[in-house]
Every structure is written in C-alpha cells, then in structure tokens.
N, C-alpha and C positions, 0 to 999 in steps of 0.2 A: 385490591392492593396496587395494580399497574397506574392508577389515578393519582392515589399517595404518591408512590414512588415520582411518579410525573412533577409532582408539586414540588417535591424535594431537588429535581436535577434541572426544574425551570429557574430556581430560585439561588444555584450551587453557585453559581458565577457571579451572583451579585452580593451575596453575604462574605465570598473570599475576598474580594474587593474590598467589601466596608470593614473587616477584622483585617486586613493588612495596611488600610489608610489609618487605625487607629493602634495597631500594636508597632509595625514595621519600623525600623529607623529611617528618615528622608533618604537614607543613600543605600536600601538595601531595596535587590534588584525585585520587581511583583512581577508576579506568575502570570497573570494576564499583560504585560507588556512585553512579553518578550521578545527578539526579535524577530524570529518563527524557524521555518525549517526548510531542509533546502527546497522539498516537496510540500508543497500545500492540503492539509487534509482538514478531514471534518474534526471539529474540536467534542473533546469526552466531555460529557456534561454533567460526570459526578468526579472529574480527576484536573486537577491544573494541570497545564502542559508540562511541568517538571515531573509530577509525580509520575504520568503515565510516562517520560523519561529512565524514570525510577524504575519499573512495571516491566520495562521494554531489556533496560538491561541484566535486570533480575533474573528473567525467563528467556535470559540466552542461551545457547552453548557456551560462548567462551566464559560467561559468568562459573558457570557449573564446571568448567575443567580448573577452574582454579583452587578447588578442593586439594587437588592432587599436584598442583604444580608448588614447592617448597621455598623456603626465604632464604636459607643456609645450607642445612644437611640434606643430603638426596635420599630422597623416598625412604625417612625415615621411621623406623619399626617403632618408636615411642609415642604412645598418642596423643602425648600432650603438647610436643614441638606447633608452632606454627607454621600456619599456609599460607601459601596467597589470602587465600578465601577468609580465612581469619584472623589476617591482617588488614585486609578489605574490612570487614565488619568493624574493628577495632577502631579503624582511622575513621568511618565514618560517623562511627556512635562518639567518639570526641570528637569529631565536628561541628556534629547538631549540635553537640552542648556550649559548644563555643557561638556559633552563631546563635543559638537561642538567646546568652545571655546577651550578647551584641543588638539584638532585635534585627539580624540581616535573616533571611530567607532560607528557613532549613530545609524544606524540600528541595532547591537547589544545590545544598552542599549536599544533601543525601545523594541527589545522581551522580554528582560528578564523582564523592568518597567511591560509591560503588562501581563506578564506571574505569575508571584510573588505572587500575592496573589488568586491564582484560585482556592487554598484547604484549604482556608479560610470554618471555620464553620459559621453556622448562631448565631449570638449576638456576635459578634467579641470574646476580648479575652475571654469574660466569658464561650460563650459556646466553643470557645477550650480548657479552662482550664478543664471544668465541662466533657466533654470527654476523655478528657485526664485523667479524675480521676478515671471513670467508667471502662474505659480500662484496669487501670493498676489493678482496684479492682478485676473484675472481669475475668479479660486474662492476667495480668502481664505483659501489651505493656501498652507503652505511645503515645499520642498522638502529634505531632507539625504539624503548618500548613505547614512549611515552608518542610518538608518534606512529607507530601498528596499534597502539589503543585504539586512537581515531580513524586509523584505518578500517579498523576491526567493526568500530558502531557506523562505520559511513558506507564500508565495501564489501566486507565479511561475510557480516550476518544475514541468514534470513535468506542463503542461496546469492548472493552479490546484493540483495538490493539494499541492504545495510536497513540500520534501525531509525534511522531520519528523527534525528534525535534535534532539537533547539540548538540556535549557534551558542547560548550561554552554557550550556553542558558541556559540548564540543570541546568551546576554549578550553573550560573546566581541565576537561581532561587529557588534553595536547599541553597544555601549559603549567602538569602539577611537578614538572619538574624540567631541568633545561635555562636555557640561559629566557626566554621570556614569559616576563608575569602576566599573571591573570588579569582576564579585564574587569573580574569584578572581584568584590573583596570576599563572594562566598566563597571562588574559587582560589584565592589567595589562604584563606582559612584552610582549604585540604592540602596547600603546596607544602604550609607549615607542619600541619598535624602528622602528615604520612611521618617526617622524619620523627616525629616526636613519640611515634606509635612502634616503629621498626626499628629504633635506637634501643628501646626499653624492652620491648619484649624481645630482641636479637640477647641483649644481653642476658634476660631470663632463661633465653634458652643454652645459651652461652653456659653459662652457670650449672643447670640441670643436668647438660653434658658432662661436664667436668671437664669443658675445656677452659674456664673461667675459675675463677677464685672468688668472691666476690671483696676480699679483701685486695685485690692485686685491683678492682678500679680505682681511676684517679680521686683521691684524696677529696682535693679541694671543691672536684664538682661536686662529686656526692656529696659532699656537706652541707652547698649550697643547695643540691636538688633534692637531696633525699635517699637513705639506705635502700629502700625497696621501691620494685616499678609502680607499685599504685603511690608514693608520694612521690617519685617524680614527676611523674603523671600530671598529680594534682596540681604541684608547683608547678610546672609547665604550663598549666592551662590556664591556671589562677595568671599566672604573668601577662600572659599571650591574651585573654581582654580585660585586664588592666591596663596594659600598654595601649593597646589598642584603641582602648574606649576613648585617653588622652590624646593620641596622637592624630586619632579620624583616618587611622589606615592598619591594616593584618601588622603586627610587628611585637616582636619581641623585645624585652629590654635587652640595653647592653649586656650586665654582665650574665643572666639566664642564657640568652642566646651564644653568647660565646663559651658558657658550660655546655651548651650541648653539643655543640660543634664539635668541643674535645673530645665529648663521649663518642662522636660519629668519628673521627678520625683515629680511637684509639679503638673502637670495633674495626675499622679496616686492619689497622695494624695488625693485632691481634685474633681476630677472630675471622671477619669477611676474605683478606687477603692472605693469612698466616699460617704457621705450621699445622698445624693440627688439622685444620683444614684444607692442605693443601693435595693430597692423596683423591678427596673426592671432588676437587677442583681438575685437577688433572683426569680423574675419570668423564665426568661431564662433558671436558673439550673433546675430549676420544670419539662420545658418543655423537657429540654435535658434528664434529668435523667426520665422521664416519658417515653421516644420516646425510649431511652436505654432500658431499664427493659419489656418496652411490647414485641420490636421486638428478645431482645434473649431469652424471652419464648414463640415467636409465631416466630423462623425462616423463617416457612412461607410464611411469609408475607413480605421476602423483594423482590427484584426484582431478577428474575435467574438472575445466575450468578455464576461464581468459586472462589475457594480461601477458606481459613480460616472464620468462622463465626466473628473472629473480624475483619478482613479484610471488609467483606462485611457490618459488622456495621456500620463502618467509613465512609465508601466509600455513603454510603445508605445517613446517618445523617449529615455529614460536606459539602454533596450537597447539603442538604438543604435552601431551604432562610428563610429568616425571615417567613413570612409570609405565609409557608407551611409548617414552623416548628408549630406554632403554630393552625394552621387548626387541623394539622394533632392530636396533641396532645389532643384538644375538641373532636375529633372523637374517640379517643379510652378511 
C-alpha cells in the first residue's frame, strides 16, 4: 500500500492543475499559484495549499469556541438558535455553491467562510462594540473582529506562532467586511454571503423568539425575496451569480440588493439594536466592561504571554465564549 499511496500523492499536484485549467473560470484564483505564506514550508502532497488552510483552521481553538459564542441572544437555553459556528458553516456551504456555479475556486472560499469570524468576541456585535469602546478609552486602539480574525490565524494560534495560513485566505478574512474589498472575487463571494446568511437566519431566529412577527417584516422585500429563509436564500443566491456571471465581478442586482439592505437595517432597528433586546445588551456591556476593568488592574491574571497590555486584553476577552465570559465575570 505505501507504493500506491506514493503514486497517488506523486501525481496529486499535477492532476489538480490540469482539472482547474479545464473546469476553472480564466479569473478564478488556482491553488498551486498562490501567493504563498508568510513562512515557507514543505508543501502537503495530497492537499492544495488552501485546503490544508481549510484543515488548519478547522482544528483550531478559536474555530471550536465558536460553538458557544452567539449571533443575538446570550447563551441561549434553545437549541435551535444560531452560533457563530453555525453561521460559519451556513455562509460557507452558500459560498461554495455560489463559487462552484461561478467556476471560481471553492476550496478558497471554503477557508476564508470558515476562517472569517474566528476573532469574533463573545455577545456578538455588542460585546465588540463594548470592547472596542474600552480600548480606545483606555489605550487609544480600536477594536474590529474582522481584523482579531487575522490576528488570531497570524498571532494567536498555535501558542503565538499563528497558522501561516496563504496571503489569499488572509485577505479573505481581514477583508469580509470593513470598508476594503477583497482582492479576489472568492473572497468578495463570502463578504456578500455572510450578510445574506445572518440577515435570514437572525430573522428566523428573531421569529422563533417571539420577538418578531413574521408578518411585521417589510412587505415589499419579502415579496421580492421570498416568505421563508430557504427562498430568500435561494433568491439571493440565484441573483448574486446571475449578476455576477453578467457583470465579470461578486455583485448583486440593484433592486435584490437593496432588499436586503432593508432587511439588514430593519433587523438593526428591530431586533440587533431594539427593545426587546435591549436588557441582554446591557447585560453583555456589564460583563465586558466588568472582565475589562479587573484584568487591566490585576495584569496578573491574564495568561503569559508577550505584546502590549491591550494586545493581550483583546486577545484574553474576544476568546472568550459566551458562557466563560460570564462565569468568569461572577467570579471576580
């Protein structure tokens, strides 16, 4: 068998080559060009450099604490709410599908989908806003996840030396949201899908709460998108490479895209920033700003390590999950 196998991983790299020059679109990124990494190693020779990207962040830590870290409600007792973790899976699994029908590179949009929210804090936006505040109060730095993601695969992991992950991932995942695009169009494809995954399933959840109606959303988009999240969904993504396949760039049409928008701006209204959830908004800041103020006057007490004392705040608190953020905060 070791002979076989030998034949199989002499010949992996030259068969992925000739089925990407013959399936691939001209403009979507190959697994063997990439740009490389920041550290040079020996290449896997049954994995393209993205999958084992793939591989790398799968079997993180911070991959695995995002079971427990929430999109909306805090460490909530119903099993069905979403997570990080399975909003992660959600955006990725409509990514591939979108890049597959595209002919752009789906192992690439799979690391970056999975990669993307790995520097997420615990109580989603609230507790990165509420970090983000503490920081710039007290250290004159701000906080965004979308850049502790990259931190997280560059510095993080793996005891500091980070997962030396391709600069295409990278971008990926610095750039799935934030004022700068992706540089390529896989990673343009997860900047789009995240909102089109956590509009629809926020609202599902929204709903199952009872903090929603489904009859109280706007009229006109549902019409255009569709009563339930699986034909939003679909509408959404049928649009998104339609458009695309026309245009020769990630893009939604006008009038899809500016239904969802609404949909995103009336979940802030409504649900992300609003009454009903405003009680365990306010619990969240409590605990962040509680977990902030003990550990930068007991340094102490975070885990060795080097860097900057707001460095290691960040890195300590936006690991946190739900549910040891709050332990933790009863304890001190």
């Amino acid at each position: 068998m070791p002979e076989l196998a030998g034949r199989v991983a002499d010949s992996f790299e030259l068969r992925v080559r000739e089925h990407e020059e013959q399936w691939l679109s001209p403009v979507a990124v190959r697994s063997y060009e990439t740009r490389g990494r920041a550290r040079e190693e020996e290449p896997c020779r049954l994995r393209t450099p993205f999958q084992r990207d793939r591989d790398r962040i799968v079997h993180s830590k911070a991959f695995r604490r995002l079971r427990n870290k929430t999109q909306v409600w805090i460490d909530p007792a119903h099993d069905h709410f979403r997570t990080r973790l399975t909003h992660t899976l959600e955006t990725t699994g409509i990514s591939r599908g979108v890049a597959r029908a595209l002919r752009l590179n789906e192992d690439l949009v799979e690391a970056i989908g999975l990669g993307h929210d790995l520097g997420h804090t615990p109580f989603g936006h609230t507790g990165e806003e509420c970090l983000d505040e503490q920081l710039r109060l007290h250290f004159g730095r701000g906080f965004r996840h979308n850049d502790h993601s990259l931190r997280v695969v560059d510095h993080v992991e793996r005891d500091g030396r980070g997962l030396n992950l391709t600069q295409e991932v990278r971008d990926g995942i610095l750039t799935h949201t934030g004022p700068t695009e992706p540089a390529t169009l896989e990673g343009k494809i997860v900047r789009i899908v995240d909102r089109v995954a956590y509009i629809n399933h926020d609202i599902d959840d929204a709903v199952r709460a009872g903090v929603l109606d489904q009859d109280e959303l706007p009229s006109e988009e549902i019409e255009l998108l569709g009563e339930t999240g699986a034909r939003r969904i679909d509408r959404l993504v049928h649009d998104l490479v339609e458009t695309s396949a026309t245009a020769g760039d990630i893009q939604q049409s006008e009038d899809v895209g500016a239904a969802m928008l609404t949909l995103r701006t009336f979940m802030f209204e409504r649900v992300y920033l609003g009454p009903h959830t405003r009680q365990q908004h306010e619990q969240a800041r409590a605990v962040v700003t509680s977990i902030f103020d003990y550990l930068r006057e007991h340094p102490d007490r975070l885990p060795p390590g080097e860097g900057e004392l707001a460095e290691r705040l960040a890195d300590y608190i936006a690991g946190m999950t739900d549910r040891f953020a709050l332990a933790y905060a009863e304890a001190i």
